[in-house]
N, C-alpha and C positions, 0 to 999 in steps of 0.2 A: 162339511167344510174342512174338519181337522182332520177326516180319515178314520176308521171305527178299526183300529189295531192299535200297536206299539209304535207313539209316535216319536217318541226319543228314550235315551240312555243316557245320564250324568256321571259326571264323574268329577273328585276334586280337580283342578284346572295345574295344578303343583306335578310338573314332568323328575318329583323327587326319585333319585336311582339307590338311593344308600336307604332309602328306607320302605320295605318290603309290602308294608300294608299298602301305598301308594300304590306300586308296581301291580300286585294284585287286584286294588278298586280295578283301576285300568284295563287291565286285562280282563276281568270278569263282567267291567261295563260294556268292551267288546261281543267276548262272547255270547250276553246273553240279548244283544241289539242283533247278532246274529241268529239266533234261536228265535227270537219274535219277531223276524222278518219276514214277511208277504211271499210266497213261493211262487206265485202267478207270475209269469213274464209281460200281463196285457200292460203293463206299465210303457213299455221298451218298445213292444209291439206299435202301440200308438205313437210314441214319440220321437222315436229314435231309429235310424237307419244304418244300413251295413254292418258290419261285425262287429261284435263285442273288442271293444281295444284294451281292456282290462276285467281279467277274473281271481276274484279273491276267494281263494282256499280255507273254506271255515275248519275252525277246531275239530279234530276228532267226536271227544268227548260230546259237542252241540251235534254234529251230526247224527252220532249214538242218540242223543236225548230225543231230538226229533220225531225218532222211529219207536222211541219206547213207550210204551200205552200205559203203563201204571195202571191207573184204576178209571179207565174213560176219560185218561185226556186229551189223548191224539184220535182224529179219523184217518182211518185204513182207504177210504176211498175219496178220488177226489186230489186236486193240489193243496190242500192247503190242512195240512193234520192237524194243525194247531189249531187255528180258527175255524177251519168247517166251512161249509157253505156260505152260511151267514155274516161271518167275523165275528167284532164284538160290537157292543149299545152303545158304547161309546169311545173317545180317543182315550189313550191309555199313555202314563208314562213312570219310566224306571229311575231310582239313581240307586248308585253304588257309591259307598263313602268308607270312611275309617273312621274308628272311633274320637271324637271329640272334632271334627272338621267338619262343621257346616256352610259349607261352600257353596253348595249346592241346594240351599233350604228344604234341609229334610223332612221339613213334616210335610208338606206342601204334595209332593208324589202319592202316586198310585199304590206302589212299592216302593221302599227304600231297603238295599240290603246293607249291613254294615259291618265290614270285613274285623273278623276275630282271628287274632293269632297268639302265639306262645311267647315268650321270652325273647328265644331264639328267632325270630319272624315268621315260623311257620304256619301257614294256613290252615286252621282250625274247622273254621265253619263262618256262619252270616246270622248275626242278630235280625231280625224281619220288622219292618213297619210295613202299615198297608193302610188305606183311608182318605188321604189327603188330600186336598185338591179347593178350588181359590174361585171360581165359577159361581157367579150369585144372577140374580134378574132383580131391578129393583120392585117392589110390590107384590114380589112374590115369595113370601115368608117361607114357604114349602122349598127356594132354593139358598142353599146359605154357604158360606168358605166353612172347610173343618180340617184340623189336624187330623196328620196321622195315628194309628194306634197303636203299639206294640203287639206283637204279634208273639213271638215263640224266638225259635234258635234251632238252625241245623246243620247238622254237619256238613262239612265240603262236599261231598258224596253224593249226597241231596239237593245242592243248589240249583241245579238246571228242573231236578222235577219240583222242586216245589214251585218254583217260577210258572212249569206246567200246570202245577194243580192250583197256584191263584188267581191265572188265566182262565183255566176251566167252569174257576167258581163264579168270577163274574161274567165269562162266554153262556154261560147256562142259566146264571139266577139275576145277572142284571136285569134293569127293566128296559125291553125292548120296545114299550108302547107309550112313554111316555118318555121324548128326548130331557128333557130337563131333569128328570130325574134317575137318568141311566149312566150316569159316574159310577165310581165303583164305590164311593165317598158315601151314594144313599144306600147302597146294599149295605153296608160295614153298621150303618147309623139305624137301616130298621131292622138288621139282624142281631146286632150287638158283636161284641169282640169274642163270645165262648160260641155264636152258633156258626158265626163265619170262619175262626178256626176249626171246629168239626169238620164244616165240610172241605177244607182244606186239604184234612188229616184224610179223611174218605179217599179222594183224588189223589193222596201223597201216599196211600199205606199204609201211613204208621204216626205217632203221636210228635206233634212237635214238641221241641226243649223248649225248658224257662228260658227268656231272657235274662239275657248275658247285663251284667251289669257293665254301666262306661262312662267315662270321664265327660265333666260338662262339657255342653255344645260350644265351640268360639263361632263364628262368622270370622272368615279369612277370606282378602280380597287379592293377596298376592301381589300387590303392586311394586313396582321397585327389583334391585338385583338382590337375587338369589342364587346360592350353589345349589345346583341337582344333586352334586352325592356324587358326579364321575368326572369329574375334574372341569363340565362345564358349567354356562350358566344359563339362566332364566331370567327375565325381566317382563315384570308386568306394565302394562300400559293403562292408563286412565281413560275411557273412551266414555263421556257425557251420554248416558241415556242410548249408547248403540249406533250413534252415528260417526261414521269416522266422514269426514268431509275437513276441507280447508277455509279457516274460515277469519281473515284478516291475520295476527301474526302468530295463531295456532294453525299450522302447516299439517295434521294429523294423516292426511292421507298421502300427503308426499313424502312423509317420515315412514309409512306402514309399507309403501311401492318400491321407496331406496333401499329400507333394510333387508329387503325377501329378493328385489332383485341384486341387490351387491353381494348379501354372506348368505341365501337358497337356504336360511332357519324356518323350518314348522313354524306354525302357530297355535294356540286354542285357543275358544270363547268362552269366557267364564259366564256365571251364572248371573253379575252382577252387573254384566254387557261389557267387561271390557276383557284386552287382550293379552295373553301373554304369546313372547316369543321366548325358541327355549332352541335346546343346543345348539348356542352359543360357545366357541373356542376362545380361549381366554384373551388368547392375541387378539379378537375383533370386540372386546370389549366397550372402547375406550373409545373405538370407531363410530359404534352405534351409539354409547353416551352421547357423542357428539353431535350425531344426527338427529336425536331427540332435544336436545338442547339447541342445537340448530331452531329447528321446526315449533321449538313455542313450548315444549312439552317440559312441563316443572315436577320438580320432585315429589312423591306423595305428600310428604313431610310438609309440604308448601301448600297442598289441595285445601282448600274449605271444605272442611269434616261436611257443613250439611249437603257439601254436592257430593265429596266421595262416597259417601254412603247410600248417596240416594238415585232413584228406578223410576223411569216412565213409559209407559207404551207409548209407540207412535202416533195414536188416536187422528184426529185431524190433521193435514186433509186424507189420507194413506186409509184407515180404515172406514168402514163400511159401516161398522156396530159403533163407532164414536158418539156419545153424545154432547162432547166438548173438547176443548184443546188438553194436552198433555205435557207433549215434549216439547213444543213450541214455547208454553210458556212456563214448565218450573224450571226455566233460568231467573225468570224476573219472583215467583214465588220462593225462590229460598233466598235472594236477594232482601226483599221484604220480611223475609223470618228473621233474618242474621239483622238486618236492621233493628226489629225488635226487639232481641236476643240483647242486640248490646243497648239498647237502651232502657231497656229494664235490670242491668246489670248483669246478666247471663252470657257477657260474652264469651266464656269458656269453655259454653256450653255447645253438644251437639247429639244428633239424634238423628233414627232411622228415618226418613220420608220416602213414601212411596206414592206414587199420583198415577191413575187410569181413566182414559176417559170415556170410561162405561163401565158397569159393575159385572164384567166378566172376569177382572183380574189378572191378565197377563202380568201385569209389574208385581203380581205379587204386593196388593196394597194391605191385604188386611190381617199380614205380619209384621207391618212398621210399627213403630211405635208412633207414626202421625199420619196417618194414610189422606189421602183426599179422592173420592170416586166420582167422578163425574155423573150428575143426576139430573143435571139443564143445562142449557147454556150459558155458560159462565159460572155456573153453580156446582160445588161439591159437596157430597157428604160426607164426614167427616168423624174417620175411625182414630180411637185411642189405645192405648196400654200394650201395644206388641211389646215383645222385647230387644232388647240390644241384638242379642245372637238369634234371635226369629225362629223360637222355638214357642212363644205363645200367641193365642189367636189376638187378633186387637178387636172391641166391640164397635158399633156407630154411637156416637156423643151425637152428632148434632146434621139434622136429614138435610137440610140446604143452608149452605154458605155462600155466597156471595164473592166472587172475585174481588170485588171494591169493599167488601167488610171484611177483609182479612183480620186486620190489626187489629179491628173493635170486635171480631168474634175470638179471637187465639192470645190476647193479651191478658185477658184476665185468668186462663188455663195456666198462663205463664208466670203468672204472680204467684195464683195460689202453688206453684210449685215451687216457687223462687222460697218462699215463706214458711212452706210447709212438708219442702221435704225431708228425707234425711240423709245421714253423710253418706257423699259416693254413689249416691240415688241416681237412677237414670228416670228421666221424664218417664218413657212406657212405663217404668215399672210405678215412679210414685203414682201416674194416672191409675192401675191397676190395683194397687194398697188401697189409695185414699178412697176410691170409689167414683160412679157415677152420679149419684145422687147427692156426696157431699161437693163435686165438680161443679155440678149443674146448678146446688144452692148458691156456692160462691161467686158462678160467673152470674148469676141472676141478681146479686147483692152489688155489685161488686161496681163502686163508681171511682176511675181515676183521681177525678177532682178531691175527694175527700177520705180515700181511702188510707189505712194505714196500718202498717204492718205490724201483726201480732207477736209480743215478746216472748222469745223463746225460756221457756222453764228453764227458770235457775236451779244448777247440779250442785248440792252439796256434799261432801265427802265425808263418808263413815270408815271405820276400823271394823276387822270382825277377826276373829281368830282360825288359826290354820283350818281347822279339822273341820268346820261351819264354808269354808270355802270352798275344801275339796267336798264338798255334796252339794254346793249353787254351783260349781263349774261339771259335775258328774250329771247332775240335771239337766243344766244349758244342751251339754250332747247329747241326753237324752232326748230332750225334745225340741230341737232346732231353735232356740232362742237364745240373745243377750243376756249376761250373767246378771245385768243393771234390771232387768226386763222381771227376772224372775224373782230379782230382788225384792222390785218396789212392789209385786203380786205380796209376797209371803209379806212384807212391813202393814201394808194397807189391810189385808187379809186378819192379820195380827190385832192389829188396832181395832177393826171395828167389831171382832169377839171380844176384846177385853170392852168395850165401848156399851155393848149390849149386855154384861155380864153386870156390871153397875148398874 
């Protein structure tokens, strides 16, 4: 149903010109969606009639790659050198990024490369992940979402055959007999991260580099105006869940048709379903402002954090695999959260939700920090602890929810977070400190009527002298901890030697 090749290439959604690594993703997310393209014409054959009306001219360099065998990646006979006879076990897919933009949720891919360069912007090479991938079946334990791995580092030189040689490796060693387990996610997972690079290395030549160290992940949604870097601009658009439609005095698709047919601006789709439009001339600025404001459309600034953040497949009625609603209804489910939210005091609060309804994963649920997967009708199960920037997996808390027991299954999650987190804490992450088992004691305790919130440890202040400081603040960096943290270790630590020595 996906297609057993390369079914996409990402890229950050930012048409940035003044900055190189940008230009580069782009460019390389091209090239290498050209290199894992299908060489068969029967596509065209069946569908399509009389002349080609447009042909695009690939890279050199992809062309060269194509033809180059390495170490048994390409076939000599046949159309298709890459794939071979058979393709591959399963759909396959790419993103390209730069360091610290996760736009494009990186762990989540097949491969992810991620563009290294020098001072000066030069292109270096590509730090590698491989693994990834969001595909579950509920009751079957043997299928599960897994992050990406880290993989190595290689030169610019290198980038199109290593491409080859991680295609190779799961064209050859994925499992062809058993669909559910032929991602490239369970080869990684029953081979490990050293045998699946081997045979990489085998395919490629030669030994891959360490990875490249790189600045934390942000999640960037691009909404709003931006400078590209050449004098124009970009503006991102807010598009709920992937539908652009008109829908009472949000006009979204009569603002999308005005502005492409008045000022003939490109578009792209971001990762997060919505759009940006991009060279834009400065003069028509003010223009389009007006057409978005026109049509309904509010500033980011203005969005309910739990809807701009948040992702839902189409599920019902549109899919086939649904085993409940999605998109239809987390309008009224984050409605109901935010209602909560503020009445438990947390109305400041907000967080990643992602809803699907079936545990195959399109939206991308089991990177939120609140996922909900459709598992009956009406019923979700209900994943926790992703992160803010969706760089960690979230686990399941709780196998069936109930559309009508929202509030009385997720209010008490909310307390104990309201209560027991810490400063600057995001929900995923307290769920992921605190645990599941101290979660699941508190929601099991946990009665409105009589509940009452525990008093936070009173801080008292000590003195300590210079030289005693600089070795608790050389430790802290030592070992990723609060200077408070390793204080009250060495005090307590202290006391009950001297406690036992009496």
């Amino acid at each position: 149903a996906c297609g057993d090749l390369n079914r996409n290439v990402m890229a950050p959604p930012a048409p940035f010109k003044h900055k190189p690594e940008y230009v580069l993703a782009r460019q390389y997310a091209d090239n290498i969606a050209d290199l894992l393209r299908p060489q068969t014409e029967a596509y065209y054959e069946i569908w399509l009639e009389d002349e080609k009306a447009v042909t695009v001219e690939e890279h050199p360099d992809v062309v060269a790659a194509r033809q180059r065998n390495g170490n048994g990646t390409i076939f000599h006979e046949g159309e298709e050198p890459i794939y071979g006879t058979h393709y591959m076990p399963r759909k396959f897919k790419v993103a390209v990024t730069v360091p610290g933009d996760n736009s494009i949720d990186v762990y989540t891919q097949d491969v992810t490369l991620v563009v290294i360069t020098d001072e000066a912007g030069e292109l270096q090479g590509f730090n590698i992940l491989a693994g990834g991938g969001m595909g579950r079946t509920h009751n079957k334990e043997e299928t599960f979402a897994r992050v990406a791995d880290e993989i190595g580092y290689v030169d610019k030189e290198d980038v199109y055959d290593v491409m080859k040689a991680i295609v190779a490796t799961q064209r050859d060693y994925g499992d062809r007999f058993n669909r559910r387990h032929a991602r490239m996610k369970y080869l990684l997972n029953d081979w490990g991260v050293d045998q699946f690079r081997r045979q990489v290395e085998g395919y490629l030549g030669k030994p891959l580099q360490p990875y490249k160290s790189l600045p934390d992940w942000q999640f960037e949604d691009y909404l709003g105006w931006h400078e590209q870097g050449d004098g124009k601009w970009f503006v991102g658009v807010n598009v709920d869940n992937g539908r652009i439609y008109d829908n009472g005095t949000l006009k979204l698709k009569t603002a999308c048709k005005e502005i492409v047919q008045r000022f003939r601006v490109p578009m792209r789709i971001t990762a997060n379903q919505s759009i940006v439009f991009y060279e834009i001339s400065p003069e028509d600025k003010s223009a389009i402002q007006e057409i978005l404001t026109r049509c309904g459309i509010i500033e980011p600034a203005e969005i309910e954090p739990l809807v701009r953040y948040a992702m839902a497949c189409p599920a019902l009625p549109t899919c086939g695999l649904a085993i409940t609603e999605s998109e239809r209804v987390i309008p009224s489910i984050l409605e109901r959260l935010r209602s909560l939210l503020n009445k438990l005091g947390l109305q400041n609060e907000h967080f990643v939700v992602r809803m699907t309804g079936c545990p195959n994963g399109c939206a991308r649920p089991y990177m939120a920090e609140l996922g909900f997967v459709g598992s009956a009708p009406e019923s979700y199960q209900i994943w926790l602890g992703g992160s803010p920037n969706q760089t960690r997996l979230a686990r399941p808390f709780m196998e069936r929810l109930k559309v009508d027991d929202l509030e009385t299954g997720l209010e008490p999650l909310f307390v104990c977070f309201r209560d027991q987190r810490r400063a600057s804490e995001s929900f995923g992450d307290f769920c992921d400190r605190a645990g599941f088992e101290a979660l699941q004691k508190f929601s099991d305790s946990y009665d409105p009527a009589t509940y009452k919130a525990r008093k936070k440890d009173q801080r008292h202040r000590i003195g300590i002298y210079g030289d005693t400081y600089a070795l608790l603040k050389e430790a802290a960096d030592r070992e990723g901890r609060p200077m408070s943290q390793i204080t009250a270790d060495a005090i307590q630590a202290y006391v009950a030697q001297t406690t036992q020595a009496q």
